[in-house]
Structure formats: C-alpha cells, structure tokens
C-alpha positions as CSV (number, residue, x, y, z in Angstrom):
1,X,-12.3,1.6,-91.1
2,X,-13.6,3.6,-88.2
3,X,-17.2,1.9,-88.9
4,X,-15.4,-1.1,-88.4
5,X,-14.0,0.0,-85.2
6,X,-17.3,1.5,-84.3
7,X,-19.8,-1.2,-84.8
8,X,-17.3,-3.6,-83.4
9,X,-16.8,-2.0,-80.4
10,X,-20.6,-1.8,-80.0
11,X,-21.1,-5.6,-80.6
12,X,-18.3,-6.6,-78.2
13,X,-20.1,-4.3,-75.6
14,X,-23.3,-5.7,-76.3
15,X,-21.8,-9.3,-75.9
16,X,-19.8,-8.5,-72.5
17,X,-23.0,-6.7,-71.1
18,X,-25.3,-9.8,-72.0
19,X,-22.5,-12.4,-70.7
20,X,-22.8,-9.7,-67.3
21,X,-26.2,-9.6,-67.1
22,X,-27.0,-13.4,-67.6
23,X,-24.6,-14.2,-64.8
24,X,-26.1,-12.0,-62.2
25,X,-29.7,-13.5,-63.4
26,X,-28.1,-17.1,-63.2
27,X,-26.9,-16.6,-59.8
28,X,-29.7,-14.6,-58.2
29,X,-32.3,-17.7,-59.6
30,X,-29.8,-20.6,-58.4
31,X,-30.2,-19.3,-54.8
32,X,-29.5,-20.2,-51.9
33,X,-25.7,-20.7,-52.7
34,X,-24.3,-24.1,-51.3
35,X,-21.0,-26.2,-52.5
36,X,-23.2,-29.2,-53.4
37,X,-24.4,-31.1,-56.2
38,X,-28.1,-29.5,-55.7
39,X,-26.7,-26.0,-56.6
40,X,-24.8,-26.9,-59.2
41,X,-27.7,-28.8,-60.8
42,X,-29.8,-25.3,-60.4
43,X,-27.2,-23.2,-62.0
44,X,-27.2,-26.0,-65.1
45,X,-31.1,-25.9,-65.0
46,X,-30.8,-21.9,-65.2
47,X,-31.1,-21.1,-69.5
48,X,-29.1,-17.7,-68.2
49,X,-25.9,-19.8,-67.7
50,X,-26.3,-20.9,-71.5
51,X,-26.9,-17.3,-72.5
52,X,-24.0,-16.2,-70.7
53,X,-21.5,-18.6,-72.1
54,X,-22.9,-17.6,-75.7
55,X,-22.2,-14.0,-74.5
56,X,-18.6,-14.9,-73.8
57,X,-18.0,-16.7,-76.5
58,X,-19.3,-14.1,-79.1
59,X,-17.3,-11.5,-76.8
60,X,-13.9,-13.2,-77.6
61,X,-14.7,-13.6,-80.9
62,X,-15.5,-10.0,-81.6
63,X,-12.3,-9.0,-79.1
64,X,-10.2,-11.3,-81.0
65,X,-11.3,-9.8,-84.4
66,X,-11.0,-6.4,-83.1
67,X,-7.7,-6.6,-82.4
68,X,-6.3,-7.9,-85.4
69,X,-6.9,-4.7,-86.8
70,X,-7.5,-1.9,-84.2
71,X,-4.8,0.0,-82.3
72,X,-4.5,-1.8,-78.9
73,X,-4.5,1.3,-76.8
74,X,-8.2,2.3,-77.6
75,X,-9.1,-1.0,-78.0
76,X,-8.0,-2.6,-74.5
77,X,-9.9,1.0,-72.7
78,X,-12.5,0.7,-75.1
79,X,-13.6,-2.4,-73.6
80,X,-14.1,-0.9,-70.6
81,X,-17.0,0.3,-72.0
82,X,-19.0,-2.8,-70.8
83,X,-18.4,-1.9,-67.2
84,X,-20.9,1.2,-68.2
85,X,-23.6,-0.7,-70.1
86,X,-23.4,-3.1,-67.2
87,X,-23.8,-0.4,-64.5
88,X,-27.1,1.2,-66.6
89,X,-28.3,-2.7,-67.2
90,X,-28.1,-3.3,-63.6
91,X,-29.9,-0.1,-62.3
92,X,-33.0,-0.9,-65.8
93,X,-33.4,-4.5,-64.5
94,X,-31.9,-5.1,-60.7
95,X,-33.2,-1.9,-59.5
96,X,-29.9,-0.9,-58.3
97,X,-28.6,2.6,-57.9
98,X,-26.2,4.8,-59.4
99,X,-23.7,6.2,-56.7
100,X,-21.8,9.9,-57.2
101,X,-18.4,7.5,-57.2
102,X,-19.7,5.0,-60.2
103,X,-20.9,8.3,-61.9
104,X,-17.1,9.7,-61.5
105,X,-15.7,6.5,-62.8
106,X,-18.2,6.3,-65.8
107,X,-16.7,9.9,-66.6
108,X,-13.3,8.8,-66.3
109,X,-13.8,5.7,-68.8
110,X,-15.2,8.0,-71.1
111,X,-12.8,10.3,-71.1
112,X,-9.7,7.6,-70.9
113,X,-10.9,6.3,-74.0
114,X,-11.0,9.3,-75.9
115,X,-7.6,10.4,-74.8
116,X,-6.4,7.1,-75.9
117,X,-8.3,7.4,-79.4
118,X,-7.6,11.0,-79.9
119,X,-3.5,10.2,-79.8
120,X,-3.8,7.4,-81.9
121,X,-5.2,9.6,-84.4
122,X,-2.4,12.4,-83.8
123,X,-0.1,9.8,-84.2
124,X,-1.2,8.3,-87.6
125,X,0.6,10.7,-90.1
C-alpha cells in the first residue's frame, strides 16, 4: 500500500506541476494581456493551454483515486507538494530565484507532511 500512496503522490505532483508550468508558458506567450477577442484567440492558439487542461484533468483523476484509499490528513498536505516542484520548475525554466522565505516554507511543507504521515502511522494499531 505505501507504493501505492507513493507513486501516486508522485504522479499527482507531476500532473499539478505540468498543469502549473503550462499555464505560466500559456500566459507569458499570449502577451500582451487585453479583455478582447484577440487575446483570447492567442491563449486558444497556445498548445500550453491544451497541455495544462490535460494536466488538470489527470491531476483530479489521480487526486480523486488517491483519496479513495489514503488517509486524508497526509493526503490533503501531501499535495502541497506541487507548490515545491513548481517553485524548482520555475527557477530550471523562468529563471526565477529562490528567496530565504520560499526556502523556509519549502521546509515547512516538508516537515508538515511528515508530521501528518508519521501520526497516521502511530495511529494505525
């Protein structure tokens, strides 16, 4: 069971950091932003708005799967991992950087989510 968890956990982030990372690429490449039909028509041009809606949809999938059998404590904070492969994503292909503060939070997602899974394991007799 804990494969289970594992590699769906890891497919769920990989499908919440693609539907992330296709956004950002859809919006920066459907510049300059204007509420008219000519933007809208570049974001629909953009194959990143496809790719980001196939990332969503296989993200509730896999989240809806997931949660049919894995405790929802872990489960709910280990979604949060996304917001971590998102961060690294961003600084590999936007160039961004990392600040002290998003290095702090990183730490604290990390360690919420193993305070969450190591109860649930104290709590399963």
């Amino acid at each position: 069971m804990r494969l289970f968890y594992l590699t769906g956990f890891f497919v769920l982030m990989v499908f919440d950091t693609l539907a992330q990372v296709s956004f950002k690429m859809t919006a920066m490449h459907s510049l300059p932003l204007a509420a008219n039909l000519a933007w809208v028509q570049r974001i629909l041009s953009q194959p990143w708005v496809y790719v980001a809606i196939l990332g969503y949809i296989g993200s509730f999938f896999t989240w809806v799967t997931l949660l049919r059998r894995a405790p929802i404590g872990p489960a709910f904070a280990a979604s949060y991992l996304e917001v971590i492969s998102v961060l690294f994503c961003s600084v590999w292909l936007f160039h961004e950087h990392i600040t002290r503060t998003q290095l702090l939070g990183v730490a604290l997602i990390i360690g919420g989510i193993l305070c969450l899974a190591k109860g649930e394991t104290e709590a399963i007799p």
